[in-house]
N, C-alpha and C positions, 0 to 999 in steps of 0.2 A: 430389711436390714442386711448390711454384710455379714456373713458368719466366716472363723476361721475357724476350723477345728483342727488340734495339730495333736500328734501321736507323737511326743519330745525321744531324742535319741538317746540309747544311754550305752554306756560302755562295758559288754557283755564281756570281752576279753578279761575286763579290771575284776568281775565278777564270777566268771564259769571259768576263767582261761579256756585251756580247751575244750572242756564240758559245753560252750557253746555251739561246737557241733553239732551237739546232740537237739539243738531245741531248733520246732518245725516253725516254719517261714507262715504265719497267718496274720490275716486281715487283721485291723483295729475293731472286733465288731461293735463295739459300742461305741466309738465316734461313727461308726457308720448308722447306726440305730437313731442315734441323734440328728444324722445330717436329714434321715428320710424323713423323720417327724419336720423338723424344721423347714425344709423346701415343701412340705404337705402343705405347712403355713403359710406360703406364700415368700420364704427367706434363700436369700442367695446364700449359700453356703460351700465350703472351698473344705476340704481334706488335704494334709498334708503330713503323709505317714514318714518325719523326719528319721525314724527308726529303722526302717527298710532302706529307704532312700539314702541311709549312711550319710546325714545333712550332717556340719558343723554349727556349732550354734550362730554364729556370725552371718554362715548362709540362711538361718531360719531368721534372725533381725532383718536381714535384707529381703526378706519374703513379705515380712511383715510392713516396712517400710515401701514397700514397689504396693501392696495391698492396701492397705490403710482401712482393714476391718471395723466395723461398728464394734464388735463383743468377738473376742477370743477364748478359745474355750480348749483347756489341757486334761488329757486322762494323766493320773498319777499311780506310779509306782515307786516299791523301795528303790528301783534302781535307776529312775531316774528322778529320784523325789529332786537331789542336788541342782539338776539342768533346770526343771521347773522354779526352782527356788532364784537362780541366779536370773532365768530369762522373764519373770515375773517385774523382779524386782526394775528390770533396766527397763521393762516396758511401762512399768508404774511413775518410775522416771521421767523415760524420753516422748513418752505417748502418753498424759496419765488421762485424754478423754477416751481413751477405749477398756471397754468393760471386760478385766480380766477374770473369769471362771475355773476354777479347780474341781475336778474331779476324782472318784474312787477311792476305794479304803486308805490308801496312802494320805490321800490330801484329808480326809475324813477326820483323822487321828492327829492328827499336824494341823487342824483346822487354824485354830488359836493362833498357833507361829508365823503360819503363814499370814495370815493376815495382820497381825499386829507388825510383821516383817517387810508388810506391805510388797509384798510380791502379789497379790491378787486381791477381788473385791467383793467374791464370794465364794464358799463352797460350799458345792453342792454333796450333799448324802446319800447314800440308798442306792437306786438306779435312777438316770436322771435324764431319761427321755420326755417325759412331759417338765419335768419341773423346770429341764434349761429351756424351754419352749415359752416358760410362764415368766420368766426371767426375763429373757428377749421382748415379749409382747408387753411387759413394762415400762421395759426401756423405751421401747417403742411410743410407748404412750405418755412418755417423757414423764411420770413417775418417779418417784422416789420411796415409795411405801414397800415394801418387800418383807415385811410383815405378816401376809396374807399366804406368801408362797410357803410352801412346807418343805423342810427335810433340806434348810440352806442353814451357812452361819454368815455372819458379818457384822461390820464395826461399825457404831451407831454414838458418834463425840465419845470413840475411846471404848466405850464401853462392848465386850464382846457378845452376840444375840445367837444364839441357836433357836429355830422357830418350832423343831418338833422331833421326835423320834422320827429318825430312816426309812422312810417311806420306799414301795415297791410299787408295781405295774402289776394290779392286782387279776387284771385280763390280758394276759399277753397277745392272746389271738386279736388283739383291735390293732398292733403293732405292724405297720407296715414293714417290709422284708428290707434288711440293713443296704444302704446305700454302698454296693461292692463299685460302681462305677466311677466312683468317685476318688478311686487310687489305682494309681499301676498294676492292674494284674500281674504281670509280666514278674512283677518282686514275687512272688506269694508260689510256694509250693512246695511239699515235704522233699527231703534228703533222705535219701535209701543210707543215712547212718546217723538219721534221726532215734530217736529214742521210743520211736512208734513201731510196732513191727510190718505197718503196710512198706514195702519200697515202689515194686510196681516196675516198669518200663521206665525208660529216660524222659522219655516224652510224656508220664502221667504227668495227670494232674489230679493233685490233692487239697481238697478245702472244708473246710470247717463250719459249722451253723451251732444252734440255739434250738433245744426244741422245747423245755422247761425252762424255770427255774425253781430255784430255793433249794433246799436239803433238808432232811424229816432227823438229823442228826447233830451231832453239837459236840464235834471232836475238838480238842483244846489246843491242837495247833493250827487248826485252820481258820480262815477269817472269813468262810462263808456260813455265817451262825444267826444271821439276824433272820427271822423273819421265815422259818424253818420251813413251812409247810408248801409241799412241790406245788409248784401250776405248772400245768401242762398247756403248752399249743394246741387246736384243734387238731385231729391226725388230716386233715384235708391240706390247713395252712404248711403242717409240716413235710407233707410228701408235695406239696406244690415245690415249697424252698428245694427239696431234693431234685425236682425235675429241673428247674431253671438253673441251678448248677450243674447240672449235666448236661443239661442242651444249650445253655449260653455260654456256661465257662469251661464245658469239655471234663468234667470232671469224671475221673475213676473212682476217686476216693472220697467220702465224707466222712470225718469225724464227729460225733456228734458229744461236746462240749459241757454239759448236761454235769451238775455234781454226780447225778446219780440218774441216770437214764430210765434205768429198769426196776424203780420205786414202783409204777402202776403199770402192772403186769398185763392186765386186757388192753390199757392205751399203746401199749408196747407192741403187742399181739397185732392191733387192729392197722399202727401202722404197717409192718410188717407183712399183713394180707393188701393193705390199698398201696403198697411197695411193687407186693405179685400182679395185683387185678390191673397196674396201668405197665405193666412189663419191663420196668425200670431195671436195667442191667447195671449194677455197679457195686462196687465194698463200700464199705462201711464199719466205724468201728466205733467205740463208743466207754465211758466210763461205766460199770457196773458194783457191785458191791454183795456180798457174800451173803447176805441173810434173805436175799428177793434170786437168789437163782435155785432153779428148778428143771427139769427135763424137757417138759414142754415148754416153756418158756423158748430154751438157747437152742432148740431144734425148730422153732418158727422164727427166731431171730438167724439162724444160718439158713432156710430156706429162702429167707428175704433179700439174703447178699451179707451178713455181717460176718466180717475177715475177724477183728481179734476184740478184744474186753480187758483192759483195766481194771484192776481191784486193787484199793489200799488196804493193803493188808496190815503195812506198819511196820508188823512185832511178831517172832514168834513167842512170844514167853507173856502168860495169862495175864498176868498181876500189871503188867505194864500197857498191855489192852486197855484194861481195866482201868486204870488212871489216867489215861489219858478217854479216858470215855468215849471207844470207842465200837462198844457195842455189837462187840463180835465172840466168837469163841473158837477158839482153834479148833476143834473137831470140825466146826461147823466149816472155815477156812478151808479144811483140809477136801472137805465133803464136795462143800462147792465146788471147786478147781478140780475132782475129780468128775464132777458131772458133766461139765465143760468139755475138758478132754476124752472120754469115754461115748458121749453121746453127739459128738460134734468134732468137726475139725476146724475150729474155731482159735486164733491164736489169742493166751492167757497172756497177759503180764502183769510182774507185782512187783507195788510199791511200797518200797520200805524206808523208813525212818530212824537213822541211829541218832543216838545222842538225845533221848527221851527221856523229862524227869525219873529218876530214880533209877534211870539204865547203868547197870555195871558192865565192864567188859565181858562176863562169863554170859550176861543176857545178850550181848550182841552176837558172841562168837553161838548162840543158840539161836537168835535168828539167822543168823548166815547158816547154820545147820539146818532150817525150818524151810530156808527159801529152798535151798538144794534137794531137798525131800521133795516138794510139791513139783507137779509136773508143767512146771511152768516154761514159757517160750525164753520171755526174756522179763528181767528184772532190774530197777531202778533201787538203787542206795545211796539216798540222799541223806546226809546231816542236816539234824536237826536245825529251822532258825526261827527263832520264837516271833514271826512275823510281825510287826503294827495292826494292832483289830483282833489280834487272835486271843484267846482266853489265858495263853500262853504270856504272852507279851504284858498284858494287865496284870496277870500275877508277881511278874517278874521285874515290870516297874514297879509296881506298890512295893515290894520289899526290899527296891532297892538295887537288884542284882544283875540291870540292866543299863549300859547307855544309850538313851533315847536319841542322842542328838539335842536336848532344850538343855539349855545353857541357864545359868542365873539368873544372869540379864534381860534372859528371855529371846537372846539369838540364837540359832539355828550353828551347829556343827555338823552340817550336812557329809563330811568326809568317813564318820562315824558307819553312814548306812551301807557304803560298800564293804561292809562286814556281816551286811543281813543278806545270806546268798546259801541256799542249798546245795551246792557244790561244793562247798567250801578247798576243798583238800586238791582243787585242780588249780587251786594261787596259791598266792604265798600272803592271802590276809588269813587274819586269826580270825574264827570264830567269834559273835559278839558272845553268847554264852555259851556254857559247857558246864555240862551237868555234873554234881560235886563226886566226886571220885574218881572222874576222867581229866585227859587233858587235851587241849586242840589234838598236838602232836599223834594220842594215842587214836581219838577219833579218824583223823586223816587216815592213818595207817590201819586200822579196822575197816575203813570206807574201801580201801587199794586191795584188802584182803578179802571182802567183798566180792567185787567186782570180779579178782582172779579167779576165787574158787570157784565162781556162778560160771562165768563163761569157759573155763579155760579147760571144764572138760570136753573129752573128743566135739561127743553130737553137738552140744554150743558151740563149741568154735566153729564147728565147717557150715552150721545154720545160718551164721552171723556173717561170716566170710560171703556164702553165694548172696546176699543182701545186697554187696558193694560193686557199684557198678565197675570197671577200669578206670573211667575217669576222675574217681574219686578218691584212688585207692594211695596216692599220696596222705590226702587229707585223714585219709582213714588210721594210715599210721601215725602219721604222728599224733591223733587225737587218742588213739591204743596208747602209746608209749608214754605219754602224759596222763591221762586218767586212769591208768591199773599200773602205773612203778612209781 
């Protein structure tokens, strides 16, 4: 069968304004994970990352039209739930024999709308490497039973069917390595004023993999909570992926993607020694988390090549850890980040979170005190957005104090979710919520006071400056002048 798999564009400008700078240029990996499953089956399959590619939707209709796919298949987010929603619909329209697919927590949560909306004919749940495989091979079998497949919803005379709890890829190591070929390299690689602290040469190149999944954690604004318990890849299949991005796509740099990377401590070790024993020269940098680091640990992860580590830290103020169940302690926060720095030249960054039920200004302007204390590289302060999927957002519909976007009638007010954005205070939309004693207004202006105070001493500023290559250094101002005044 034809497959199209398409990564829908969405309007980052409308959403980060210039805070889009900041976010690094990577692959769709999960339409690519789908495509390698699927051509394994024997299926012709087509990637088309309209998001890189800077497609209008009109050019993506015409792609579609010149194509004439058997089953189309879209990953969704908040920020392009709307593009999804509109290009659904005109494909349900003007194509209704081709099998339109929804994917990801976005389309997950919006299940119901979207298909009663008739923009699509199924969504899929969970992660959905085997299940859109199981989908196709039905089609294929000219079927109509879909019954059988887990972890999908759809309309059956009207009536809405979800077949089972979100199912996962319970062995990842049987997962063949995500189809990178299958898009433009040439789009994909981080900006030295990316938000990462690798920059690298002009000429690096930086890319991203999978070596886990899952998260052993159940923090309330995130929407990685199903299904908690890490799998790890074999350390062979993962240090293979490592090689073939280095010898095929020239890679300096890998990110490793991972909620939490360094949850098992010996898998971590073990790659990190079959990193050394095949003499794999390159950085690496990776999410980590403050209750799994240790000495030995982050001095065999920098023998290995690992340039910098991620920790969401959030918050500095206990009580607000605490409710948002985040399962850390400041001490412990503070300990960590000093073992890191201390036993390693390792670059730290922290992520923070304002705008946190129950946050007052006097807790914020404490975290912006908390972050400045630790000896951190660089640091992200992002406003709070009570995502779709997240324990957050569930809360915050049930009582009310949310607009989802569903309407009475049960149509879709899609212009609603470019208010769901992390950035918030580098537009001029409002915030969808804002926790009761704050206001957008004060948020934004705590997020700018943020920012300032962190970087805008000496040693931050001249660290941050040599980052930026000349040719960038336009872009870099005005992206300064926009997200810190």
């Amino acid at each position: 069968m034809k497959i199209l798999l398409i990564n829908p564009p969405d309007d980052l400008g409308s959403f980060l304004g210039r805070g889009k700078n900041f976010v690094p240029a990577f692959e769709p990996l999960g339409l690519l994970y789908i495509s390698s499953v699927c051509k394994q089956r024997g299926h012709e399959v087509f990637v088309v990352d309209a998001f890189r590619e800077e497609l209008s939707l009109q050019q993506i209709k015409n792609t579609i039209v010149k194509m004439q796919p058997d089953v189309l298949g879209c990953t969704s987010f908040v920020s392009n739930g709307n593009v999804i929603y509109e290009l659904g619909k005109w494909i349900k329209n003007e194509y209704p024999e081709i099998m339109v697919i929804f994917g990801n927590v976005h389309a997950s949560v919006y299940a119901e709308a979207y298909l009663r909306n008739k923009c699509c004919d199924i969504v899929v749940h969970g992660e959905g490497e085997y299940t859109f495989s199981k989908i196709v091979e039905t089609i294929e079998k000219k079927k109509n039973d879909f019954s059988v497949i887990p972890s999908i919803s759809y309309l059956i005379d009207g009536k809405f069917i979800t077949t089972c709890e979100h199912v996962v890829v319970e062995d990842i190591s049987q997962l063949p390595l995500p189809d990178r070929d299958a898009v433009r390299q040439e789009l994909y690689n981080l900006s030295s004023i990316s938000n990462m602290p690798y920059a690298g040469k002009k000429n690096s190149v930086g890319k991203h993999m999978f070596a886990s999944r899952g998260c052993p954690f159940s923090c309330t604004f995130c929407v990685v909570h199903n299904k908690r318990k890490q799998r790890c890849n074999s350390i062979s299949n993962v240090v293979n992926e490592m090689e073939v991005l280095i010898n095929k796509y020239r890679a300096n740099y890998i990110f490793i993607m991972d909620p939490i990377f360094i949850a098992n401590k010996q898998w971590v070790i073990g790659i990190c020694k079959e990193i050394k024993r095949r003499g794999l020269d390159f950085k690496w940098g990776c999410e980590g988390h403050v209750n799994f680091i240790d000495q030995e640990l982050v001095v065999e992860m920098e023998s290995a090549g690992c340039y910098d580590m991620a920790f969401g830290i959030e918050s500095g103020v206990q009580h607000i850890l605490d409710n948002i169940q985040k399962g850390t302690r400041l001490d412990r926060i503070e300990e960590s980040v000093k073992i890191v720095k201390k036993s390693t030249k390792i670059k730290v960054s922290g992520l923070f979170i304002l705008g946190l039920p129950r946050e007052t200004y006097r807790d914020i302007v404490q975290t912006i005190n908390f972050a400045k204390r630790l000896p951190l590289d660089m640091a992200q302060f992002s406003v709070l957005s009570p995502y779709p999927g997240s324990p957050i957002f569930y809360e915050l519909r049930e009582k009310g104090e949310i607009d989802t976007g569903l309407r009475e009638d049960g149509t879709l007010d899609t212009s609603v979710w470019l208010r769901y954005s992390a950035y918030i205070s580098f537009t001029h939309n409002e915030p969808i919520w804002v926790t009761p004693g704050l206001t957008a207004h004060a948020l934004k202006k705590l997020q700018k006071k943020a920012l300032r105070e962190f970087y805008f001493r000496p040693k931050q500023f001249f660290t941050q400056l040599r980052r930026v290559h000349p040719y960038q250094a336009w872009t870099m101002i005005l992206t300064f002048l926009k997200t810190f005044f």
